[in-house]
PDBQT receptor file of N, H, CA, C and O in Angstrom, charges set to zero:
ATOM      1  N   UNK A   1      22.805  22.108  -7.403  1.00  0.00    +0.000 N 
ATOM      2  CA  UNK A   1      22.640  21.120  -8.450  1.00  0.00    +0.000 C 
ATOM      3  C   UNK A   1      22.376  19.729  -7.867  1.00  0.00    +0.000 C 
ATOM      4  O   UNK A   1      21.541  18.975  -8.368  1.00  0.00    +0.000 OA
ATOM      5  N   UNK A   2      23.245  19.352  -6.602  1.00  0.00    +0.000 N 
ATOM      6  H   UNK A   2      23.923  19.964  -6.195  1.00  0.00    +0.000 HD
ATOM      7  CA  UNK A   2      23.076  18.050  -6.373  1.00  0.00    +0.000 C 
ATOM      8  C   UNK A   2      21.750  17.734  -5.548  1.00  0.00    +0.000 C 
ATOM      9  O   UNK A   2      21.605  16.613  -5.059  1.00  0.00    +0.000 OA
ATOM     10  N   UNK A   3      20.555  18.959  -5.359  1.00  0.00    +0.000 N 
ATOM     11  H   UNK A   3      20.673  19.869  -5.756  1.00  0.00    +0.000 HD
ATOM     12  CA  UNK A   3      19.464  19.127  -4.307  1.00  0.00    +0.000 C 
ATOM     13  C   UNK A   3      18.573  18.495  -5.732  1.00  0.00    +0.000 C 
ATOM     14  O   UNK A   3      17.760  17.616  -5.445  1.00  0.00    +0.000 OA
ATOM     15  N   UNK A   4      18.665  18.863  -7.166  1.00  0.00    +0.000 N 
ATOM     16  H   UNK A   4      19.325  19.578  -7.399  1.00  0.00    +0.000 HD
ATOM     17  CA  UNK A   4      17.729  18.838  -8.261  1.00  0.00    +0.000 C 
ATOM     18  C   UNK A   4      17.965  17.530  -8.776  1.00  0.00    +0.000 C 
ATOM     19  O   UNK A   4      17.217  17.032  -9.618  1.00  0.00    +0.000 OA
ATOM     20  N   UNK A   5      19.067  16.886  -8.269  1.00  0.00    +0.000 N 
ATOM     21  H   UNK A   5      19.675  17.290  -7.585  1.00  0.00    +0.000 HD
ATOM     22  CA  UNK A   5      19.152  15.485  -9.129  1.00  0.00    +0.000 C 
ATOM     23  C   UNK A   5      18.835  14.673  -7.837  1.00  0.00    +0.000 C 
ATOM     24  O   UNK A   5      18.721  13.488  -8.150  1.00  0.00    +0.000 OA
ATOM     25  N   UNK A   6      18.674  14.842  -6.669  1.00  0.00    +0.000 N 
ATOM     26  H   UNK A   6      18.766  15.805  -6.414  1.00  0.00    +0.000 HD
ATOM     27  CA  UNK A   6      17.848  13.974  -5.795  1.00  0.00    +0.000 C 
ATOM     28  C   UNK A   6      16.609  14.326  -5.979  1.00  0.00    +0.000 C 
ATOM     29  O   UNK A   6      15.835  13.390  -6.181  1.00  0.00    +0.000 OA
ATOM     30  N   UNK A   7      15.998  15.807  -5.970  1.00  0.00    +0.000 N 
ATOM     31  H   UNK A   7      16.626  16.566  -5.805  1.00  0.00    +0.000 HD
ATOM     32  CA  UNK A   7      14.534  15.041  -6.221  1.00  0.00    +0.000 C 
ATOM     33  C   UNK A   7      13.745  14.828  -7.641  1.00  0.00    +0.000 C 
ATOM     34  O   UNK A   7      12.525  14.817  -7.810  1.00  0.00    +0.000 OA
ATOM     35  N   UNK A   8      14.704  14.673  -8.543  1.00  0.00    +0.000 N 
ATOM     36  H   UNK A   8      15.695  14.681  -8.406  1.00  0.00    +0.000 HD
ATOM     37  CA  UNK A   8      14.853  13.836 -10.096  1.00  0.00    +0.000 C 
ATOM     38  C   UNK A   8      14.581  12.341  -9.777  1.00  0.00    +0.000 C 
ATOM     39  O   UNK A   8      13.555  11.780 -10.159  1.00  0.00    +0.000 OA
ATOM     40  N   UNK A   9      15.850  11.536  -8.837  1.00  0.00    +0.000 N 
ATOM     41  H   UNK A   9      16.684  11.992  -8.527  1.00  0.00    +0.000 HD
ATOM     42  CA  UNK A   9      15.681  10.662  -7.917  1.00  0.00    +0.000 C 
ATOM     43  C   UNK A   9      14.730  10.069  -7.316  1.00  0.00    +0.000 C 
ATOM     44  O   UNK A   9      14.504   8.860  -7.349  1.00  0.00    +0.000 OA
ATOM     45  N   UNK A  10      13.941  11.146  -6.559  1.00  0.00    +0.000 N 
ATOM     46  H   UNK A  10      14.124  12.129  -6.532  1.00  0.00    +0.000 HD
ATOM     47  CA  UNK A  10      12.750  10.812  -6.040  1.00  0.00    +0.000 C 
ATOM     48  C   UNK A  10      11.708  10.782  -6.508  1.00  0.00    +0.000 C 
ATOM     49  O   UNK A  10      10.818  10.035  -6.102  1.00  0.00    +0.000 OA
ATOM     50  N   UNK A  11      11.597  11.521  -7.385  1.00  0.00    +0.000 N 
ATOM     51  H   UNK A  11      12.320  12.128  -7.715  1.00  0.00    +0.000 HD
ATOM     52  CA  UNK A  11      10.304  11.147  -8.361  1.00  0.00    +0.000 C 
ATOM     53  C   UNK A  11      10.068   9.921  -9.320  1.00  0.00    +0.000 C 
ATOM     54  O   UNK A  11       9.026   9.306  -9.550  1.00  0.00    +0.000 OA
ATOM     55  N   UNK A  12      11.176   9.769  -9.747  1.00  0.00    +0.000 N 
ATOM     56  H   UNK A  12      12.022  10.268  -9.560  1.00  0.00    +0.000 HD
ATOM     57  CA  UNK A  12      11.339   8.104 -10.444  1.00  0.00    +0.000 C 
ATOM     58  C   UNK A  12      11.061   7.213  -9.559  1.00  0.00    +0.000 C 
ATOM     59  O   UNK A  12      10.345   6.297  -9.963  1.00  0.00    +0.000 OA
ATOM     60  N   UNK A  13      11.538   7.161  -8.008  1.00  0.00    +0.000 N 
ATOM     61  H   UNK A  13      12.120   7.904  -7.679  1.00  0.00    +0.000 HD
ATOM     62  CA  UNK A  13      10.829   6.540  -6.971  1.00  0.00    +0.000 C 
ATOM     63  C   UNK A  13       9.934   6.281  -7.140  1.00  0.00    +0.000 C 
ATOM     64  O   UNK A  13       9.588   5.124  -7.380  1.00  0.00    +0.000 OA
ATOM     65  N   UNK A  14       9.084   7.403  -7.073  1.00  0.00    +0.000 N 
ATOM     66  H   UNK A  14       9.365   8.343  -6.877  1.00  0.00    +0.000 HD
ATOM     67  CA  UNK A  14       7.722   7.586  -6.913  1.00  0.00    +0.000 C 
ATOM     68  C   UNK A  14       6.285   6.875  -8.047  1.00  0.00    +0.000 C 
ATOM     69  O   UNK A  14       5.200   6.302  -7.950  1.00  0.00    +0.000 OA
ATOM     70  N   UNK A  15       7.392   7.502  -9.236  1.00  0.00    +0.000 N 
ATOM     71  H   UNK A  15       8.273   7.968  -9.315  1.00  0.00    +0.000 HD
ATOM     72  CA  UNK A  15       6.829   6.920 -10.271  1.00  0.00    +0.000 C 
ATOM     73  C   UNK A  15       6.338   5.346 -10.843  1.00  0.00    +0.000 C 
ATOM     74  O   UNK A  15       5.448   4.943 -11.592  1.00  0.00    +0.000 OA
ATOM     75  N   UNK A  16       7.462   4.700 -10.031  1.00  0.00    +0.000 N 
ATOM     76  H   UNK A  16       8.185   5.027  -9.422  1.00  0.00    +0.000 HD
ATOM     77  CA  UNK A  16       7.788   3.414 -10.039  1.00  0.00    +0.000 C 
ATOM     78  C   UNK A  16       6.896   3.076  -9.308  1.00  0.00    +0.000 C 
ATOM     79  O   UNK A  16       6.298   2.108  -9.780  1.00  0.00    +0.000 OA
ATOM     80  N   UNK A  17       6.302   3.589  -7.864  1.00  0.00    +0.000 N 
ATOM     81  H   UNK A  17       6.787   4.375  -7.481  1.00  0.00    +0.000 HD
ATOM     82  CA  UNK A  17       5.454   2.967  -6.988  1.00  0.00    +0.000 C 
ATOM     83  C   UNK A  17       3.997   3.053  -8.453  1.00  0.00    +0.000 C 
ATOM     84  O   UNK A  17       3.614   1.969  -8.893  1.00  0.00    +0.000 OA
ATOM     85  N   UNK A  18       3.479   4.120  -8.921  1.00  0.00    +0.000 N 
ATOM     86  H   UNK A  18       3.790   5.001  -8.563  1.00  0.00    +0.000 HD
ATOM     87  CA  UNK A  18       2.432   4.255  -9.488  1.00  0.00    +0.000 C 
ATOM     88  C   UNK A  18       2.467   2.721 -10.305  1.00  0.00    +0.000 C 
ATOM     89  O   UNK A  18       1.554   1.941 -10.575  1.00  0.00    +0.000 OA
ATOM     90  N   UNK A  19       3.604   2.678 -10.506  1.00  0.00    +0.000 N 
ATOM     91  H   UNK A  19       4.346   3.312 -10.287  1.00  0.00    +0.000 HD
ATOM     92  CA  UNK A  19       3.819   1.514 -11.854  1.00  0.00    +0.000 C 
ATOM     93  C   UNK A  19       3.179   0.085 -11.586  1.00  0.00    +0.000 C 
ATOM     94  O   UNK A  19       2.666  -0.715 -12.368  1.00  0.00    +0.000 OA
ATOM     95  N   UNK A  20       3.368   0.041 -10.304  1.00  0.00    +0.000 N 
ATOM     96  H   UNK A  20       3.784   0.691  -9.668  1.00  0.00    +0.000 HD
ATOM     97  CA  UNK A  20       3.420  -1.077  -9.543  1.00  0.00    +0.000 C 
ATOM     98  C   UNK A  20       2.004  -1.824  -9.542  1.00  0.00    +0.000 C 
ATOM     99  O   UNK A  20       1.002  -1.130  -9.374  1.00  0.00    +0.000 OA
ATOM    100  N   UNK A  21       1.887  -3.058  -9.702  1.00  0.00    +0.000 N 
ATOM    101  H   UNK A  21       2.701  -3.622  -9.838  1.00  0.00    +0.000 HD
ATOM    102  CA  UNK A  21       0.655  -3.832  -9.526  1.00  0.00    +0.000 C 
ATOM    103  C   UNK A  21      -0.302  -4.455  -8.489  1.00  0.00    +0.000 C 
ATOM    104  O   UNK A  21      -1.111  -4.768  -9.362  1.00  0.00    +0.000 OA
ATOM    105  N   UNK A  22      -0.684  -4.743  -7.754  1.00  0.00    +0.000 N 
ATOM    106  H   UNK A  22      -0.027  -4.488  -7.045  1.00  0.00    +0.000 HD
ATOM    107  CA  UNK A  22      -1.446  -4.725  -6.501  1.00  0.00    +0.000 C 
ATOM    108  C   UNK A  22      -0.631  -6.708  -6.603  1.00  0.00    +0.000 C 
ATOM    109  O   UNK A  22      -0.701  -7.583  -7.466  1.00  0.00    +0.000 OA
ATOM    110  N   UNK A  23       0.043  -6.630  -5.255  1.00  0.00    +0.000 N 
ATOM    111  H   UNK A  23       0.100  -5.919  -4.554  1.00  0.00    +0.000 HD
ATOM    112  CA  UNK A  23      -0.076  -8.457  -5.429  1.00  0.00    +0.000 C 
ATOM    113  C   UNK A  23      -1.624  -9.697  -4.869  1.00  0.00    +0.000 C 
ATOM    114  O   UNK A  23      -1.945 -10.873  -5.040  1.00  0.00    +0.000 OA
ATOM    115  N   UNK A  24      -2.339  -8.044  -3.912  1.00  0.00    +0.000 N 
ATOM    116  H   UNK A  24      -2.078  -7.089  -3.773  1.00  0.00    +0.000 HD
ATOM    117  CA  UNK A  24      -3.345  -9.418  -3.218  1.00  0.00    +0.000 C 
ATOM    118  C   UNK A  24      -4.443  -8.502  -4.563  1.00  0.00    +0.000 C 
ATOM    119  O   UNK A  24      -4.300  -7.361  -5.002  1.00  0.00    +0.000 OA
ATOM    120  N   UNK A  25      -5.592  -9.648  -4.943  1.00  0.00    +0.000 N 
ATOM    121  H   UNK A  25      -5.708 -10.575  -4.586  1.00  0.00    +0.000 HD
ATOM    122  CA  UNK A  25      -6.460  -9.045  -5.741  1.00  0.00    +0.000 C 
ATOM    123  C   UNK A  25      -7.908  -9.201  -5.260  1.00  0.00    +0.000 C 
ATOM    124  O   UNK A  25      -8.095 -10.084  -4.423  1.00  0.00    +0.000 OA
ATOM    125  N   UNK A  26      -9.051  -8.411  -5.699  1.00  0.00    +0.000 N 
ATOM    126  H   UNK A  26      -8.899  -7.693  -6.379  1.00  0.00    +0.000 HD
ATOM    127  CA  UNK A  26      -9.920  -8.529  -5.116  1.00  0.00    +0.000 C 
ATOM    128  C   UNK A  26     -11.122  -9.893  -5.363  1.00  0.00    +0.000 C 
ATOM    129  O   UNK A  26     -11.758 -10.078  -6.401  1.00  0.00    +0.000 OA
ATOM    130  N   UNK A  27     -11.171 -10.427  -4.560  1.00  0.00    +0.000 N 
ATOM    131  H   UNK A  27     -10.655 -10.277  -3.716  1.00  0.00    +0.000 HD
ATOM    132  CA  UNK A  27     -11.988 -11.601  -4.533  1.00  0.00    +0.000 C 
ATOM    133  C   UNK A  27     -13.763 -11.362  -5.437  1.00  0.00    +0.000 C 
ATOM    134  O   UNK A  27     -14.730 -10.684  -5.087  1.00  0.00    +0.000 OA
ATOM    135  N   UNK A  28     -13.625 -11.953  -6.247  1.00  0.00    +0.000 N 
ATOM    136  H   UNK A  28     -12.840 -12.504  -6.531  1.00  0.00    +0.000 HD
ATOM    137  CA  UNK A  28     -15.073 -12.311  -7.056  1.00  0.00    +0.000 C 
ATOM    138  C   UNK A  28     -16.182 -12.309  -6.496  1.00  0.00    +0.000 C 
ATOM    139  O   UNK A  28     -17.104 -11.625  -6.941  1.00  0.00    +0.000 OA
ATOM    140  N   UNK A  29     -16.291 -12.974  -5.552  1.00  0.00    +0.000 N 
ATOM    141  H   UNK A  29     -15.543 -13.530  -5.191  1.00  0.00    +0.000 HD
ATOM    142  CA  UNK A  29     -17.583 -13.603  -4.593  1.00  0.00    +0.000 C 
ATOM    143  C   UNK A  29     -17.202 -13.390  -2.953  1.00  0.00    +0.000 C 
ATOM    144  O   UNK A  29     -17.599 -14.178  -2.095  1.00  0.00    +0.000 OA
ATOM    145  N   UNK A  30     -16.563 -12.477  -2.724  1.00  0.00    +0.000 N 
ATOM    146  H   UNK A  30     -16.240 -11.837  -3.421  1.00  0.00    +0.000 HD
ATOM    147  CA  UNK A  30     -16.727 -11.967  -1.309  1.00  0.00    +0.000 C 
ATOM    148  C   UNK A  30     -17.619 -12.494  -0.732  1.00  0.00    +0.000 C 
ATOM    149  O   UNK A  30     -18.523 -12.862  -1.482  1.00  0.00    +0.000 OA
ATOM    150  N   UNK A  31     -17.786 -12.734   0.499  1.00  0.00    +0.000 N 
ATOM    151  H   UNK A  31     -17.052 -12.436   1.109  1.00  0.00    +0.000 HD
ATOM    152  CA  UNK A  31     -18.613 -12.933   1.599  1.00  0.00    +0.000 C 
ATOM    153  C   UNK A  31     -19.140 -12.232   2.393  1.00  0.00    +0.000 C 
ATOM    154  O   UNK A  31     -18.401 -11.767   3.260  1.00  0.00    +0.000 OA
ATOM    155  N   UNK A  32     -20.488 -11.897   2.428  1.00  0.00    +0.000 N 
ATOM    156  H   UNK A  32     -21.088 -12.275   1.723  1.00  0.00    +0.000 HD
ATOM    157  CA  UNK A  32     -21.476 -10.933   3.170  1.00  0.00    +0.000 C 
ATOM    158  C   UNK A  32     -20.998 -11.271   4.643  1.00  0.00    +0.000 C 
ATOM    159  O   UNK A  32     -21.432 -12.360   5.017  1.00  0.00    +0.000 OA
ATOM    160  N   UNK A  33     -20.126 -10.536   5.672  1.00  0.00    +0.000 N 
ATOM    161  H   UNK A  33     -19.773  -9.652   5.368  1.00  0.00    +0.000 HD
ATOM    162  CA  UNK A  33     -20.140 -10.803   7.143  1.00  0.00    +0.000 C 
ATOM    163  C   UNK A  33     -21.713  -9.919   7.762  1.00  0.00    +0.000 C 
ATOM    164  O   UNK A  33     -21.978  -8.768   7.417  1.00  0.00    +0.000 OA
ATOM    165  N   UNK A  34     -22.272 -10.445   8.358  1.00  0.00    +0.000 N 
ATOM    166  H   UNK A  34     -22.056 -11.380   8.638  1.00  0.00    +0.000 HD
ATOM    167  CA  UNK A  34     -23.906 -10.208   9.089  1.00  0.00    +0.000 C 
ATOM    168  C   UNK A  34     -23.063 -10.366  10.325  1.00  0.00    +0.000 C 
ATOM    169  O   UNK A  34     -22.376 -11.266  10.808  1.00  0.00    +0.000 OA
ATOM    170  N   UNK A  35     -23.420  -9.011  10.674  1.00  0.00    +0.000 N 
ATOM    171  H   UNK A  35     -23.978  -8.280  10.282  1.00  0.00    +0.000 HD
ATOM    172  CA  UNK A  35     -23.369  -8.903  13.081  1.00  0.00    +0.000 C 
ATOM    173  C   UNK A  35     -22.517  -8.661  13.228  1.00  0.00    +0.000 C 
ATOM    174  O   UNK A  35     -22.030  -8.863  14.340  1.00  0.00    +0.000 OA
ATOM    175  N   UNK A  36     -21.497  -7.856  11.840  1.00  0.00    +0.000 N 
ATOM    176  H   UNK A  36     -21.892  -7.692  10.936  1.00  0.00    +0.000 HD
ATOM    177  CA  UNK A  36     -20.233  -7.048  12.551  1.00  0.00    +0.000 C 
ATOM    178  C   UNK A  36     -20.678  -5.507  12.479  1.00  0.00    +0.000 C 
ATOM    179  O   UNK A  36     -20.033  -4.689  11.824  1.00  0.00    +0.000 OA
ATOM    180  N   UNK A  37     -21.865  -5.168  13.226  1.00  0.00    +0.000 N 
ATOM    181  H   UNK A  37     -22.389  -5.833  13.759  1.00  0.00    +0.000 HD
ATOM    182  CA  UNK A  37     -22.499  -4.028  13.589  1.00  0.00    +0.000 C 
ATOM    183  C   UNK A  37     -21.454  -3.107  14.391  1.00  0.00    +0.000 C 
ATOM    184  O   UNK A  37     -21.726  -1.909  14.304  1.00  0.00    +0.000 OA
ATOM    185  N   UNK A  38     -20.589  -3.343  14.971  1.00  0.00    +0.000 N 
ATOM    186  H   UNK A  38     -20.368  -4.316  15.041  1.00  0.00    +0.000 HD
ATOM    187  CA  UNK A  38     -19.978  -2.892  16.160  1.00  0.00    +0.000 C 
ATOM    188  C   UNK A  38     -18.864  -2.397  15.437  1.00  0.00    +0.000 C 
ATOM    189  O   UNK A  38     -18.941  -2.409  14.209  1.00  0.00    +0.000 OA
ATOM    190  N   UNK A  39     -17.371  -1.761  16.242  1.00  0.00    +0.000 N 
ATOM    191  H   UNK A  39     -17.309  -1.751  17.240  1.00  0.00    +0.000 HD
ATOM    192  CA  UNK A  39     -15.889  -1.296  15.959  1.00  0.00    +0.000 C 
ATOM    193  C   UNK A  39     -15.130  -2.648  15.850  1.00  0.00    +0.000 C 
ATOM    194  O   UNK A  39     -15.656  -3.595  16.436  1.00  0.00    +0.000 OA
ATOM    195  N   UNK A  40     -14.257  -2.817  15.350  1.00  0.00    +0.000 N 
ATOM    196  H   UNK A  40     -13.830  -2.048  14.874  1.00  0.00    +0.000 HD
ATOM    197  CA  UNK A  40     -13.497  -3.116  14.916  1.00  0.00    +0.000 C 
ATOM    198  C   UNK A  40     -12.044  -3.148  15.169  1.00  0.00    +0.000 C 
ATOM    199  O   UNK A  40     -11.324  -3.009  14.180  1.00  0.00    +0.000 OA
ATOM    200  N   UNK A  41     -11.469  -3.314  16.361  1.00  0.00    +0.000 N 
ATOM    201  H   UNK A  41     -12.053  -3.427  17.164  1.00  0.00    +0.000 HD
ATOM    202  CA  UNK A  41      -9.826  -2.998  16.649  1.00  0.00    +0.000 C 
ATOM    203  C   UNK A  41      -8.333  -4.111  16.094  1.00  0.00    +0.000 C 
ATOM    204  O   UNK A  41      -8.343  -5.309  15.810  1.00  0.00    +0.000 OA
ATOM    205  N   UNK A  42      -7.948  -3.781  16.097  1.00  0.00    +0.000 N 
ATOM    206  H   UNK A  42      -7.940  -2.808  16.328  1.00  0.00    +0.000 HD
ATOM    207  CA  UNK A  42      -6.392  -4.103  15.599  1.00  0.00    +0.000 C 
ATOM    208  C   UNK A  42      -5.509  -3.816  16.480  1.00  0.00    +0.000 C 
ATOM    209  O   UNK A  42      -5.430  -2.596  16.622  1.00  0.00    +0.000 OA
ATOM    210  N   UNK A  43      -4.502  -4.647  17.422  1.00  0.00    +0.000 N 
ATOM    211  H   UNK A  43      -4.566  -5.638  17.306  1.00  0.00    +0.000 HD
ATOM    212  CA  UNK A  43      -3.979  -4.737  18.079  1.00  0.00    +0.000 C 
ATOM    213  C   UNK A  43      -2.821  -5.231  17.892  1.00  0.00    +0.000 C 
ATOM    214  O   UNK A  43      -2.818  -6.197  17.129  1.00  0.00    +0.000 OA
ATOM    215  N   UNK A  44      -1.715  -4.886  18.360  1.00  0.00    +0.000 N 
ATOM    216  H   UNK A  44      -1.718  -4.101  18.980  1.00  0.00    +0.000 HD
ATOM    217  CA  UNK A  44       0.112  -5.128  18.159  1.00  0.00    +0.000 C 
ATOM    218  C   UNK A  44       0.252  -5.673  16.010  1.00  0.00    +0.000 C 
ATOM    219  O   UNK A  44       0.901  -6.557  15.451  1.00  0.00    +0.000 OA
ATOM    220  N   UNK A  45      -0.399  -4.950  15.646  1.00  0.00    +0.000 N 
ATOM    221  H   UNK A  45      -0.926  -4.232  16.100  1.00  0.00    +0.000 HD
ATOM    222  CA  UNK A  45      -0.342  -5.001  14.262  1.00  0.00    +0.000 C 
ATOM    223  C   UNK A  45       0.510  -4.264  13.636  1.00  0.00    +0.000 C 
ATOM    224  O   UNK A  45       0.405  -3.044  13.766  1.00  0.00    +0.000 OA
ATOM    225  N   UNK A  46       1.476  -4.773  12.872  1.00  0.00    +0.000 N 
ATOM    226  H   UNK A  46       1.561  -5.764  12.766  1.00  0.00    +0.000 HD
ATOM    227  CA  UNK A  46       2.446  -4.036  12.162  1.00  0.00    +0.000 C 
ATOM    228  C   UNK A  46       2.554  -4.520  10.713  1.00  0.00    +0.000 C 
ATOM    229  O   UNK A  46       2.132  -5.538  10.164  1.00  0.00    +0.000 OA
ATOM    230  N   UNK A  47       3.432  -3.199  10.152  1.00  0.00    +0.000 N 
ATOM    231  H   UNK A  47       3.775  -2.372  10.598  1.00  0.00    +0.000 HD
ATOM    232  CA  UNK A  47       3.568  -3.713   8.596  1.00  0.00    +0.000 C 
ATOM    233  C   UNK A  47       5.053  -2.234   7.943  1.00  0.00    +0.000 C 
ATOM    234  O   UNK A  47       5.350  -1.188   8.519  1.00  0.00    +0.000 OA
ATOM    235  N   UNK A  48       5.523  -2.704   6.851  1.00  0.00    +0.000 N 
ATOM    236  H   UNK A  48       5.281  -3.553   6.383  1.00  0.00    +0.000 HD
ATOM    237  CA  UNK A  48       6.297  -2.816   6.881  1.00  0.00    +0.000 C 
ATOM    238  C   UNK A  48       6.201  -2.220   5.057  1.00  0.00    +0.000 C 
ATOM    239  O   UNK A  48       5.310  -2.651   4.325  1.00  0.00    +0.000 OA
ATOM    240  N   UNK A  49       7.391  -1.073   4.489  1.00  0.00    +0.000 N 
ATOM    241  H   UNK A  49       8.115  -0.723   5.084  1.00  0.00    +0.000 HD
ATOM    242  CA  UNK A  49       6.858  -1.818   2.767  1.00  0.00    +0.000 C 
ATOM    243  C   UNK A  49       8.146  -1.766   2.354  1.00  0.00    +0.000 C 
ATOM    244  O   UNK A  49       8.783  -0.727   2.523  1.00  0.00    +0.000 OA
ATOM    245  N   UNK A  50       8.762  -2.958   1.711  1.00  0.00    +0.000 N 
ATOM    246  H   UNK A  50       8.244  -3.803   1.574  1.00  0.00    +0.000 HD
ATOM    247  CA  UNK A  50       9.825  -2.987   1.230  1.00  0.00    +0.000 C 
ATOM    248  C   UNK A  50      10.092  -2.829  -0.343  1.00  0.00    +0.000 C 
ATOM    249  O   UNK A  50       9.614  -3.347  -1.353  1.00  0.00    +0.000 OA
ATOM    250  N   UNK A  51      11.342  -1.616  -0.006  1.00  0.00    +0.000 N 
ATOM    251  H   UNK A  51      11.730  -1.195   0.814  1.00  0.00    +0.000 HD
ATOM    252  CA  UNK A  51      11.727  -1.395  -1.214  1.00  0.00    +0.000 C 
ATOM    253  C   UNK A  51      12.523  -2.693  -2.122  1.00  0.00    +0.000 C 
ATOM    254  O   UNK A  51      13.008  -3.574  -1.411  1.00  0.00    +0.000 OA
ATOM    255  N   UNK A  52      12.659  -2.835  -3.420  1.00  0.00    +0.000 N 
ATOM    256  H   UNK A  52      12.265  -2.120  -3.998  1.00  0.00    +0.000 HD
ATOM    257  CA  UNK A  52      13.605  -3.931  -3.940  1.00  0.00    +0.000 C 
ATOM    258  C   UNK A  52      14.812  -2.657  -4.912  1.00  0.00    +0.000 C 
ATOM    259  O   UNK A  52      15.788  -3.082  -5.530  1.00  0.00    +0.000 OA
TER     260      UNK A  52
């Protein structure tokens, strides 16, 4: 019983993420970058998602 009310638990989690609203939004008038033909790396980059 107590295995079915955690993942009861977890799905309301889950659900809640769906709920959720984007905080950065997408920009109107973006900017065309020209001559980033090449890869692209990301280095000592981290991130993090906090629950409230």
């Amino acid at each position: 019983m107590t295995g079915i009310q955690n993942i009861f638990v977890a799905m309301g989690m889950v659900f809640e993420l769906f709920d959720l609203k984007p905080e950065i939004k997408e920009c109107e008038n973006p900017k065309i970058l020209n001559g980033l033909n090449q890869n692209i790396e990301f280095k000592d980059v981290c991130f993090e998602y906090v629950f409230n």
